[in-house]
VOLOTI-412447 format. One record per atom (N, C-alpha, C): residue in one letter; x, z, y. Coordinates in pm, 1 decimal. Example, Ala and Ser with C-alpha at 12.3 -4.5 7.8 and 13.67 -1.06 7.14 Angstrom:
2
aa/east/up/north
A/1319.0/780.0/-569.0 .
A/1230.0/780.0/-450.0 .
A/1320.0/780.0/-330.0 .
S/1285.0/708.0/-225.0 .
S/1367.0/714.0/-106.0 .
S/1290.0/787.0/3.0 .
//
This chain:
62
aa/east/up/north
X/-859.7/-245.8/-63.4 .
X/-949.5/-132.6/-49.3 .
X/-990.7/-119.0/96.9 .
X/-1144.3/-89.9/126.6 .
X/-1180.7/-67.3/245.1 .
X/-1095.7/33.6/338.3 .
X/-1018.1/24.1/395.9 .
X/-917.5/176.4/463.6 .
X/-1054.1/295.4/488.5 .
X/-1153.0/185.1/581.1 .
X/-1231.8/300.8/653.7 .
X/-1329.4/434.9/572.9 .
X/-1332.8/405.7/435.4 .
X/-1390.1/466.6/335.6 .
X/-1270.6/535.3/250.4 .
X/-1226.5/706.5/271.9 .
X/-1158.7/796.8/201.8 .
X/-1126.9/772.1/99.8 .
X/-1031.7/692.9/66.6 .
X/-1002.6/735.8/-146.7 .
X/-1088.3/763.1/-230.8 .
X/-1133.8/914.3/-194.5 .
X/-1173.2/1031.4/-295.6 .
X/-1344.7/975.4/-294.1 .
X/-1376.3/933.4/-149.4 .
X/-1540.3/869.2/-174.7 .
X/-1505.6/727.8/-261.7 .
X/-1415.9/609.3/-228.3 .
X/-1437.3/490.2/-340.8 .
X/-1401.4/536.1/-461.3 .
X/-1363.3/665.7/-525.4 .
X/-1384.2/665.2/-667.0 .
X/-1498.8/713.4/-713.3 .
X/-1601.0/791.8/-670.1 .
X/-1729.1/855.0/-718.5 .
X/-1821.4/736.8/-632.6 .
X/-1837.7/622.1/-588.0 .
X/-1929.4/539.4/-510.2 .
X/-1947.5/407.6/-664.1 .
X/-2095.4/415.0/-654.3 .
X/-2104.9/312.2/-771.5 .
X/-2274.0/305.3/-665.9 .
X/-2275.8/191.0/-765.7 .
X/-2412.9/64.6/-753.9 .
X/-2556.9/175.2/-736.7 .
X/-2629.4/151.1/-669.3 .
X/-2755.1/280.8/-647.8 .
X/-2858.3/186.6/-780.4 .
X/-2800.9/79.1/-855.4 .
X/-2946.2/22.7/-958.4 .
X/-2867.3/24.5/-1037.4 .
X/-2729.4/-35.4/-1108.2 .
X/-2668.5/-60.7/-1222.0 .
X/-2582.3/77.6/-1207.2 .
X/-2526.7/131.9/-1165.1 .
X/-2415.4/220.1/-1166.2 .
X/-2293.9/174.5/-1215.1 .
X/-2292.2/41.9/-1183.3 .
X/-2139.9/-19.0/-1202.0 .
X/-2077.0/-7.4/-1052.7 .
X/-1955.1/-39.9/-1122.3 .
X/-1836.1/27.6/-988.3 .
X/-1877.9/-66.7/-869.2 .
X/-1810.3/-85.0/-750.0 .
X/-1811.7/-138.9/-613.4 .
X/-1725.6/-173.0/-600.1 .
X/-1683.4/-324.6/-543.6 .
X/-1569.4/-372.0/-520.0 .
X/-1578.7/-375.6/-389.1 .
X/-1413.8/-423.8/-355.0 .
X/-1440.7/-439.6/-225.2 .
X/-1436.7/-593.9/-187.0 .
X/-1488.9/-598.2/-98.5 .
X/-1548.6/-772.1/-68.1 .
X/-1584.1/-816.1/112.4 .
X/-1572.7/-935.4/112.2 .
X/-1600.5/-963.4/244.9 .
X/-1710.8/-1068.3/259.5 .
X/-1840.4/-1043.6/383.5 .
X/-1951.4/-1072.2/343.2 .
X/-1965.4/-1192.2/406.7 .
X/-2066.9/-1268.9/465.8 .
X/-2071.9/-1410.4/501.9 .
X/-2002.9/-1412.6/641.1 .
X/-2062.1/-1302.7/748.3 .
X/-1999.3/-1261.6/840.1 .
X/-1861.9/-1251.3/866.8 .
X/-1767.8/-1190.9/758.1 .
X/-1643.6/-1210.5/765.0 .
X/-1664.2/-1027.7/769.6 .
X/-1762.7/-957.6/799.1 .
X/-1775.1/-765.1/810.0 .
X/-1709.5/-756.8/601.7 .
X/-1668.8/-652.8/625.7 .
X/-1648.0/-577.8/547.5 .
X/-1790.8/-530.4/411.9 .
X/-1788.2/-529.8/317.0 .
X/-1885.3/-492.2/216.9 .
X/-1840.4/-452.8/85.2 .
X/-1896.6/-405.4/8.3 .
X/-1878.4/-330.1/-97.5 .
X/-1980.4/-432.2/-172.7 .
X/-1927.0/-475.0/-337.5 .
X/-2005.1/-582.8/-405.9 .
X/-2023.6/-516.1/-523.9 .
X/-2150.4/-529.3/-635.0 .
X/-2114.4/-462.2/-783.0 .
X/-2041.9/-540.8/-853.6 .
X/-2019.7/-477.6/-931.5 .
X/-1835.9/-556.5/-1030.1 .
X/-2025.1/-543.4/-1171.8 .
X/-2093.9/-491.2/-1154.4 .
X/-2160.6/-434.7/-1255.4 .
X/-2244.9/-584.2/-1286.5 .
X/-2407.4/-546.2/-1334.8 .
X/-2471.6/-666.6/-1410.6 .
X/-2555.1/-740.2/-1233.8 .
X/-2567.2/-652.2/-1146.6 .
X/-2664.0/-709.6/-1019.2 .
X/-2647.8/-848.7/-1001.0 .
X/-2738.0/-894.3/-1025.8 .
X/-2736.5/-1041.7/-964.1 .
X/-2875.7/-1096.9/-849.3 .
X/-2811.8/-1096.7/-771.5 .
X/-2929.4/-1075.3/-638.2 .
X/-2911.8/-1254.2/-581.7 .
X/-3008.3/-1350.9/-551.7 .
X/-2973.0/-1473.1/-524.6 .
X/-2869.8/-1533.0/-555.7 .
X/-2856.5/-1544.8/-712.2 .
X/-2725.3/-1613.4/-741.3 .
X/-2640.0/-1551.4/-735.8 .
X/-2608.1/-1459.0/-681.1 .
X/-2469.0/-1419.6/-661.6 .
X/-2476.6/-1248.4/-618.8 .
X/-2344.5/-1203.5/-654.9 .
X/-2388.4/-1014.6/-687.0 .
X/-2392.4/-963.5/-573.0 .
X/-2495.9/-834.3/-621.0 .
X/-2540.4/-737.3/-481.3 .
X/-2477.7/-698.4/-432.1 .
X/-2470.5/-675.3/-273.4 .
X/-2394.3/-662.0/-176.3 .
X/-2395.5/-546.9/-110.0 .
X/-2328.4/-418.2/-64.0 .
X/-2381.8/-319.1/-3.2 .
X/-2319.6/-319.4/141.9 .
X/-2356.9/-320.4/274.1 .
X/-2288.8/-291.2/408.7 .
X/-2163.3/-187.8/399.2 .
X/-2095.2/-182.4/480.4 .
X/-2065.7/-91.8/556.3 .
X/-2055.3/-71.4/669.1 .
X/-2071.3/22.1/755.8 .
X/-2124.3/30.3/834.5 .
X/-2031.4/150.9/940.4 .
X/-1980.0/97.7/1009.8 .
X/-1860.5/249.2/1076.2 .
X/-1809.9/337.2/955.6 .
X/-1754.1/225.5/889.9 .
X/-1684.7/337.8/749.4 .
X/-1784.2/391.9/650.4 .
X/-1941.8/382.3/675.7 .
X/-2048.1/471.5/595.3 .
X/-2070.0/334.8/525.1 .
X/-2088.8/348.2/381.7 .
X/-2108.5/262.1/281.1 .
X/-2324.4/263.7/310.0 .
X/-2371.4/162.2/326.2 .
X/-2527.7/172.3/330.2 .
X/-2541.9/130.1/191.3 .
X/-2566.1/227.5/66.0 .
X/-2634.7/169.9/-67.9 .
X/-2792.1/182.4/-80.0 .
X/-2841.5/82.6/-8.2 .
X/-2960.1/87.6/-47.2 .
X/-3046.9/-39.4/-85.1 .
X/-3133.2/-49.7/-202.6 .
X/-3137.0/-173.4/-263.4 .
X/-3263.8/-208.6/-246.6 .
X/-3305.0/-321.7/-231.1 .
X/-3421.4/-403.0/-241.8 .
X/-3501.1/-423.9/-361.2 .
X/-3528.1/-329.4/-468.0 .
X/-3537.8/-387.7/-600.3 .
X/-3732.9/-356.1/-627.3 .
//
């Protein structure tokens, strides 16, 4: 689990297009990201959300 993101926010934080849950994941960079566990499939491989100083950025390209 991301530490820098509260508990109580990774249980109400889901996908801003599928509303499937958010995993936690690490991005090409090696930074920290939040992935959908849900149907997103963005270039092959599932949508990715930043984080950013602990603030989750859900915002999608669709």
């Amino acid at each position: 689990m991301n530490e820098a993101i509260p508990g109580w926010v990774r249980e109400i934080l889901r996908c801003p297009v599928c509303r499937g849950e958010l995993n936690d994941a690490t991005g090409p960079s090696g930074a920290a990201v939040l992935e959908c566990a849900g149907t997103c499939v963005v270039d092959g491989g599932r949508r990715t959300f930043v984080v950013e100083d602990g603030i989750p950025v859900l915002l999608a390209d669709v």
